[in-house]
Every structure is written in C-alpha cells, then in structure tokens.
DOSEPA-329564 format. One record per atom (N, C-alpha, C, O): x, y, z; residue in one letter. Coordinates in steps of 0.05 Angstrom, whole numbers, padded with zeros to 5 digits, always signed. Layout:
// DOSEPA-329564
XYZa...
END
This chain:
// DOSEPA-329564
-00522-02476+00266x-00517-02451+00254x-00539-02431+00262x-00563-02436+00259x-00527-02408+00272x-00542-02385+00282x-00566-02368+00255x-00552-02355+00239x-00586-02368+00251x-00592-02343+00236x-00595-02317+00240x-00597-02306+00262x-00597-02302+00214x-00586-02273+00219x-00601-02263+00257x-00591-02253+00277x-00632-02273+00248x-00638-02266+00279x-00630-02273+00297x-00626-02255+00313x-00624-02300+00307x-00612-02314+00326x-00596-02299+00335x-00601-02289+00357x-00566-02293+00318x-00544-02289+00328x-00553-02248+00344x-00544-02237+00364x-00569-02240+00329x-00570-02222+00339x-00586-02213+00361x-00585-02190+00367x-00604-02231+00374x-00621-02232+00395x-00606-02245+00415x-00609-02235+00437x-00589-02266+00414x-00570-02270+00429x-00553-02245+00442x-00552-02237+00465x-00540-02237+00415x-00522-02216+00427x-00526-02197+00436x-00508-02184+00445x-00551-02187+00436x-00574-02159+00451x-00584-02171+00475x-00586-02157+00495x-00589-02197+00475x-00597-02211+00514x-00575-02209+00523x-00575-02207+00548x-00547-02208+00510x-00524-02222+00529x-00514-02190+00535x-00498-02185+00553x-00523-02171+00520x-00507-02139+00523x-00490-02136+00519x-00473-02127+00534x-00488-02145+00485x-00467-02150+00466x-00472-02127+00450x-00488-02128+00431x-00459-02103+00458x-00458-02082+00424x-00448-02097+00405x-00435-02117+00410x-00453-02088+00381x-00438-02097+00364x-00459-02085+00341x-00483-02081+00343x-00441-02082+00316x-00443-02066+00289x-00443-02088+00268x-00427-02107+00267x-00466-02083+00250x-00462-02105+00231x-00437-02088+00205x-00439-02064+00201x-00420-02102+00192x-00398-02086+00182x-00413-02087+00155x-00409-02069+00139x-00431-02107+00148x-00438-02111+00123x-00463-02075+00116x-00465-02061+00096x-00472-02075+00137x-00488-02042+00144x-00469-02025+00151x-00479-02003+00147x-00453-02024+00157x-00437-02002+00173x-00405-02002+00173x-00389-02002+00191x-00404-02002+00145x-00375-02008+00135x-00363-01977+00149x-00345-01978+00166x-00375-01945+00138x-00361-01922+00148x-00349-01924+00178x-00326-01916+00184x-00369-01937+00199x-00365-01937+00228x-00326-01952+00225x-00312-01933+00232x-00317-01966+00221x-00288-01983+00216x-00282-01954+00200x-00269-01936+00211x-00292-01951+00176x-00262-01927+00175x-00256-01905+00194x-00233-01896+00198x-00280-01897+00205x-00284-01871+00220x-00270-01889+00242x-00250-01875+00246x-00268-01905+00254x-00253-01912+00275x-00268-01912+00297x-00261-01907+00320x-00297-01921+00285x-00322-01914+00314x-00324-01947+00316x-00343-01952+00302x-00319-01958+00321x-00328-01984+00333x-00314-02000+00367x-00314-02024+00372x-00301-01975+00385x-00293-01973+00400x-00307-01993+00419x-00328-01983+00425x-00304-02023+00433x-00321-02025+00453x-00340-02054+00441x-00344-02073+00456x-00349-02054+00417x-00367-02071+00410x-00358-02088+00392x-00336-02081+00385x-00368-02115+00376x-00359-02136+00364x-00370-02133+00330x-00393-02130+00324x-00350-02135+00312x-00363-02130+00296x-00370-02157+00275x-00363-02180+00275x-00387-02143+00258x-00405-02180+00258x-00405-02179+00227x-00416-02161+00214x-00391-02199+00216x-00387-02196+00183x-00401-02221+00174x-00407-02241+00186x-00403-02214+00151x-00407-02253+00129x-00385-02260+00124x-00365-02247+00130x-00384-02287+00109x-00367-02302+00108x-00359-02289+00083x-00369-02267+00078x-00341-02302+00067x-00330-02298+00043x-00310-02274+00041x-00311-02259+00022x-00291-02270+00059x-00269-02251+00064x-00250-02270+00060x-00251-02288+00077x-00230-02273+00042x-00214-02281+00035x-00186-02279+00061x-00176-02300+00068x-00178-02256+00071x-00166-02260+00088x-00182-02249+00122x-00177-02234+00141x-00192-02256+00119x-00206-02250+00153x-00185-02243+00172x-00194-02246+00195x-00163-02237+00172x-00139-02242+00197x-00133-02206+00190x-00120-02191+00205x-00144-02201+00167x-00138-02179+00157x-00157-02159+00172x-00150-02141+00188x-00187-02167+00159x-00211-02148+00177x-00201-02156+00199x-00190-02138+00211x-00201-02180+00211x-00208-02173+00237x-00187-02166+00255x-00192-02164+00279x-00162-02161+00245x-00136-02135+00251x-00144-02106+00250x-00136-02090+00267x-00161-02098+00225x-00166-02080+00218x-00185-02065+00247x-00182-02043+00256x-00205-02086+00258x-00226-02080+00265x-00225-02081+00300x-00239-02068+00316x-00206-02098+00306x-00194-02094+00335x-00182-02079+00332x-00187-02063+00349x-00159-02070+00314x-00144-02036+00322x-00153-02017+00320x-00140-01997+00323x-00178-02016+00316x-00204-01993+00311x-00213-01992+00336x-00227-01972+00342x-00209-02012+00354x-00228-02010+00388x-00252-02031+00384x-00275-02028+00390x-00243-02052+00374x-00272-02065+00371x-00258-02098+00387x-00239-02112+00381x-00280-02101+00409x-00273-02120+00422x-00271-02148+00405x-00253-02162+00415x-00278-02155+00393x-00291-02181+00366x-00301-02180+00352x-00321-02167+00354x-00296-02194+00329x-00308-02205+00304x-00317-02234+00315x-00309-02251+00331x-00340-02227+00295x-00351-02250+00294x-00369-02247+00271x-00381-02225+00267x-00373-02275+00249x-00391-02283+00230x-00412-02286+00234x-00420-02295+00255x-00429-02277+00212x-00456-02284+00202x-00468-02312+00214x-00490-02316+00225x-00446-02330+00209x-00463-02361+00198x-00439-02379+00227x-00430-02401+00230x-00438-02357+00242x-00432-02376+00269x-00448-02400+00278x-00473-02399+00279x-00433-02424+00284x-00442-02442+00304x-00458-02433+00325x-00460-02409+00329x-00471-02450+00341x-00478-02450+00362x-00467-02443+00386x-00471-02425+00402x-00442-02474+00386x-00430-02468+00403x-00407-02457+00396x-00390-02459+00414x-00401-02449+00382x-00379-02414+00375x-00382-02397+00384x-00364-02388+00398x-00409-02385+00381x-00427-02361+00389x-00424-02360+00425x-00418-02343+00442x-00430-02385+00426x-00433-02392+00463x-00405-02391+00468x-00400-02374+00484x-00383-02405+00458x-00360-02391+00466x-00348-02360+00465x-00334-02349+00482x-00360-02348+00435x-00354-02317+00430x-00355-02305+00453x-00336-02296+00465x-00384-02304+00462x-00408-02290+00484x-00392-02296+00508x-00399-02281+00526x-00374-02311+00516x-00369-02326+00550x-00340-02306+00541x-00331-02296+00562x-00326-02300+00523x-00294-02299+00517x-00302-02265+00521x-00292-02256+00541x-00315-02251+00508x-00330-02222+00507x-00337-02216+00533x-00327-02197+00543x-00355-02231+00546x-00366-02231+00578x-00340-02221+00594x-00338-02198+00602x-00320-02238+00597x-00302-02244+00604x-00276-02213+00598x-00256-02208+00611x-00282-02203+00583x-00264-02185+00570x-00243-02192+00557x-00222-02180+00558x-00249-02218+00539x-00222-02225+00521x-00234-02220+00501x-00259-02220+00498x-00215-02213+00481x-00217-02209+00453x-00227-02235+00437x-00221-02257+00446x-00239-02235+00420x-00254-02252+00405x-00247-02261+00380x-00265-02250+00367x-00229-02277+00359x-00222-02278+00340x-00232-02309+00329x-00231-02331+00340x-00244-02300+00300x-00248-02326+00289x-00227-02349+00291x-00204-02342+00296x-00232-02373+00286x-00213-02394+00292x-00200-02400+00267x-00183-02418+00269x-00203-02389+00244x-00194-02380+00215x-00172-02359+00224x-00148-02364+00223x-00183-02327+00235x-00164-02324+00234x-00138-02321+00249x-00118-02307+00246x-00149-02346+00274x-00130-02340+00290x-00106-02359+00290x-00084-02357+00300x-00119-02384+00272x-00094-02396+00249x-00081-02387+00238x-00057-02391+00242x-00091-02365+00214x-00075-02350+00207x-00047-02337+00221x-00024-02343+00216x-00054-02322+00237x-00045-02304+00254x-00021-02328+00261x+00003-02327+00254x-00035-02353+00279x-00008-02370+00296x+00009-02381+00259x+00033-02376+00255x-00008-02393+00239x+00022-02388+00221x+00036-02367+00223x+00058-02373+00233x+00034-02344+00218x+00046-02321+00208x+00073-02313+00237x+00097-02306+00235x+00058-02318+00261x+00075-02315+00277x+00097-02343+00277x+00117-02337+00264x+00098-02373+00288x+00106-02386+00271x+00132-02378+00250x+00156-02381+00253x+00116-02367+00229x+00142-02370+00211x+00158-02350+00219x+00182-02354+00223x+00145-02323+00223x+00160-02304+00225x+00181-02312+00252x+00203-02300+00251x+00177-02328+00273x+00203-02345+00297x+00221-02358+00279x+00245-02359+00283x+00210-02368+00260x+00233-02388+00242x+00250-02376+00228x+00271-02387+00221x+00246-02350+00221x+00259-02336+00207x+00268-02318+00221x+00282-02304+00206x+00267-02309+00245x+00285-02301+00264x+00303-02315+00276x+00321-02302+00287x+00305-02338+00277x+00321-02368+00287x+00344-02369+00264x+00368-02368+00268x+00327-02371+00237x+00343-02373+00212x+00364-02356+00217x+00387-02363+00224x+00355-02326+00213x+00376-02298+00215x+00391-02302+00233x+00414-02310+00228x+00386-02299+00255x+00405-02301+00279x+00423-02325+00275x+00446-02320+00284x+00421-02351+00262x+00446-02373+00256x+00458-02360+00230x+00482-02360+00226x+00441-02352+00216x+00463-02334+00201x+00481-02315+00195x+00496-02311+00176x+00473-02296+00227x+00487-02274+00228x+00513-02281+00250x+00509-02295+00270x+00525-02275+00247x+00554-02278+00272x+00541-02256+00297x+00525-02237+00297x+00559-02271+00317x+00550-02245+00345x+00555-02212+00337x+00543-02192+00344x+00579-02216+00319x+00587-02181+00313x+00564-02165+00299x+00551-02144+00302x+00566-02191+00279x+00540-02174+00260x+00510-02168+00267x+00498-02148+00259x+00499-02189+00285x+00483-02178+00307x+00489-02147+00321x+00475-02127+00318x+00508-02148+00334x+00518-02121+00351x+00512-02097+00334x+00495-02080+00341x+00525-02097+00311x+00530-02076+00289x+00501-02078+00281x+00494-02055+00276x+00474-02100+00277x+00455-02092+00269x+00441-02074+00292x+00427-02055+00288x+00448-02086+00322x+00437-02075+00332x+00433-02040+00328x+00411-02029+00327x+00455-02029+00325x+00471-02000+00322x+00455-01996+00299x+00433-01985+00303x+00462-02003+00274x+00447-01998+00256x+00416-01989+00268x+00404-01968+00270x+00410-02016+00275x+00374-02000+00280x+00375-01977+00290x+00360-01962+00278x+00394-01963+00319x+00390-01944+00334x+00401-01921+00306x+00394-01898+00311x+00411-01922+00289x+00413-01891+00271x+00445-01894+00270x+00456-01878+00255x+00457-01909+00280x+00491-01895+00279x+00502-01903+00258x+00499-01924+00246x+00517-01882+00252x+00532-01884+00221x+00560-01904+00228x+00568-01909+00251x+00570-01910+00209x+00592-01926+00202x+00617-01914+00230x+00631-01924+00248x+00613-01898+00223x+00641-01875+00246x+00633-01887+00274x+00649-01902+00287x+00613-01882+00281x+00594-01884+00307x+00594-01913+00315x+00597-01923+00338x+00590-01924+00293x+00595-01959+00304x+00629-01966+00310x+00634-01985+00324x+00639-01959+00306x+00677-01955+00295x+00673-01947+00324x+00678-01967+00338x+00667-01927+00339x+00679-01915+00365x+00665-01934+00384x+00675-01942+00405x+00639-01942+00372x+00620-01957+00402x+00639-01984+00403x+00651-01992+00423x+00640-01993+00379x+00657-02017+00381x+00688-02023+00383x+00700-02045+00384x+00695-02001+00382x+00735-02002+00387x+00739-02016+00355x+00759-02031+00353x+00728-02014+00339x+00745-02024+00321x+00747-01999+00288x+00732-01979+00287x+00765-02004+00268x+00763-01981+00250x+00738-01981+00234x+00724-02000+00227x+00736-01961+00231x+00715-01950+00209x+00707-01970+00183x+00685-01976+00175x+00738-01980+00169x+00731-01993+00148x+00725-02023+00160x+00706-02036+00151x+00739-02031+00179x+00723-02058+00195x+00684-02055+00200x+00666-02072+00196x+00683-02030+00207x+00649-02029+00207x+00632-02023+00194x+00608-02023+00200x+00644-02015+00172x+00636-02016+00138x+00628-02040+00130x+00606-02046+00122x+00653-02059+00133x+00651-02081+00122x+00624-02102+00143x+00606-02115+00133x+00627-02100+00162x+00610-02110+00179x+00584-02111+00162x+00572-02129+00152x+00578-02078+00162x+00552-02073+00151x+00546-02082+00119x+00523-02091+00114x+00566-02081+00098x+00566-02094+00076x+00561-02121+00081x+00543-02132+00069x+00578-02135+00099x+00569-02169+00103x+00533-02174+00105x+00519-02192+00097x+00527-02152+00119x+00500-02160+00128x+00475-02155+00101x+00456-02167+00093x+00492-02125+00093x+00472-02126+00068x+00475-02141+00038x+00466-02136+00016x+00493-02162+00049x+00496-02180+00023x+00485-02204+00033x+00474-02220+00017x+00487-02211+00064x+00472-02237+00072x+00442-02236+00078x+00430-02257+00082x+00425-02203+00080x+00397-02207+00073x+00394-02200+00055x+00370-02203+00050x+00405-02189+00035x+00396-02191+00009x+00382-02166-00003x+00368-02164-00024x+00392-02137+00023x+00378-02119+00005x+00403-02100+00003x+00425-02104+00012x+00391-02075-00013x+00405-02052-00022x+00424-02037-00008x+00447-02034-00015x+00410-02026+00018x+00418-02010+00025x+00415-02008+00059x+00407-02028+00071x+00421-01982+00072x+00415-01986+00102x+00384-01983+00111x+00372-01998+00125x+00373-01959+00100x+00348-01964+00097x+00334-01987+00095x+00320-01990+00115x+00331-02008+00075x+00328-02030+00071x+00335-02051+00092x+00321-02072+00094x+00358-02045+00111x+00372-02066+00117x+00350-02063+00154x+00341-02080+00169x+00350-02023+00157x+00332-02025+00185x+00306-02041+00184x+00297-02057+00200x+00296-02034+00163x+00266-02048+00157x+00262-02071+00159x+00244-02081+00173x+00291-02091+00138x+00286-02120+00144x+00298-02126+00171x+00292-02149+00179x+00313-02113+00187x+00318-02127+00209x+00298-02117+00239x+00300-02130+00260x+00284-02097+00236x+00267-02083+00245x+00235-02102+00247x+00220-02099+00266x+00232-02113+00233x+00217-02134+00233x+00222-02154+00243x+00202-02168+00242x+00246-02168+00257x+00253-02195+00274x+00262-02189+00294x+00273-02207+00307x+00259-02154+00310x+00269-02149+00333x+00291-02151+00345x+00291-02150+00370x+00313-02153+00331x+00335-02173+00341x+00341-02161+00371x+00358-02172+00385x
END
C-alpha cells in the first residue's frame, strides 16, 4: 500500500496530472479536470458513481488514496498508454449493471412479439397512433391496441413512460 506521498511522487515522476478530489472537490463541478486522474479516499459508497461523474468531466482516471503497489503500477502503464483508468470496484460495478441491463433486454424482447417491437420502434421515433396505422398498413384501432399491449406488458402509464422505459434497452 502506497502512502499519501508515495502515490504522489510516483505520479509527478511518471507525468501524471492529477487533482486530489478530497482538496479540490470545486475543480469536478466546474468541469476542470480535463486530461488528469483524479485521486480520492476510500469510503465512497458507490465509486462507479464518482468515478462516472469524474471521467465525464475530462478526467482520464480515478484512482484511490490507499492503492496497491501493483495497482498503481498497473494505473500508471493503463494512463501511459492512454486508457482510461477505473477502480476494479468500480468496474464490477459497472460489468453488473451492464450484465443485467442485457438480461433485461433479452427478457423484453422474448416478451414482446415482432409487431410490438416494430410499433415500439415508431413509438420511440414520435409517431402517433395514426402514423403507425399508415407506416404499418394496418387500422388505427389495431395500433392502438398494439400500443396498449405494450403498456400493460411493461407496466407503465403512459407513452411518455413507455419511450423512457424502452429508450433505455435500445431496442
């Protein structure tokens, strides 16, 4: 395990910018951390969170306080290199989250019929009930119903509701 000096004498020989976030929390809101790695303590409950937060700000990596050795020596070679740098916490996170979110695109799609796919597709692009009726050759109250099937098999309100949840699995 690196101490506070270590890790940062390292990362100044290797010509590693980087911002400590625990000093320089404004730099992340202001959106100045363009380029350099930002270097937190432990005890962030969701880390997948900062360190989303802190790469879409322009910041090549996160990396912890209380890094390993050879972490650090991996960080430094992945940074060198011009890859992005993500703790191994949160980049578990992240492969669950992606993960489920495939399973539940797998799920939807066996649950939806090819039509109702089609019609969601339409749906996403803006077209009203009429508009789906002409794209698809079939009547109006047939593409009503289409769309009612779908918002009773995910489970929300309305169309609004229905772009959002299906807007999220890409279909």
């Amino acid at each position: 395990m690196h101490s506070d000096t270590d890790w940062r004498q390292t990362l100044r020989r290797e010509n590693i910018n980087f911002v400590d976030l625990d000093e320089m929390t404004s730099r992340l809101d202001e959106g100045a951390v363009t380029g350099v790695v930002v270097v937190h303590s432990r005890g962030c409950d969701c880390p997948l969170t900062l360190e989303l937060e802190a790469l879409g700000k322009g910041a090549r990596g996160v990396i912890y306080k209380d890094i390993g050795a050879q972490e650090l020596e991996e960080a430094i070679k992945a940074l060198n290199n011009n890859i992005r740098w993500f703790s191994r916490a949160a980049m578990s996170t992240f492969i669950d989250r992606v993960l489920k979110s495939q399973a539940e695109k797998c799920q939807l799609q066996s649950q939806l019929t090819r039509r109702e796919r089609e019609i969601a597709q339409l749906i996403i692009q803006g077209l009203s009930n009429k508009e789906i009726a002409l794209e698809k050759r079939i009547a109006e109250t047939t593409a009503k119903t289409h769309v009612q099937n779908l918002l009773r098999k995910l489970g929300v309100k309305n169309r609004t509701q229905l772009v959002g949840y299906l807007s999220d699995f890409n279909l």
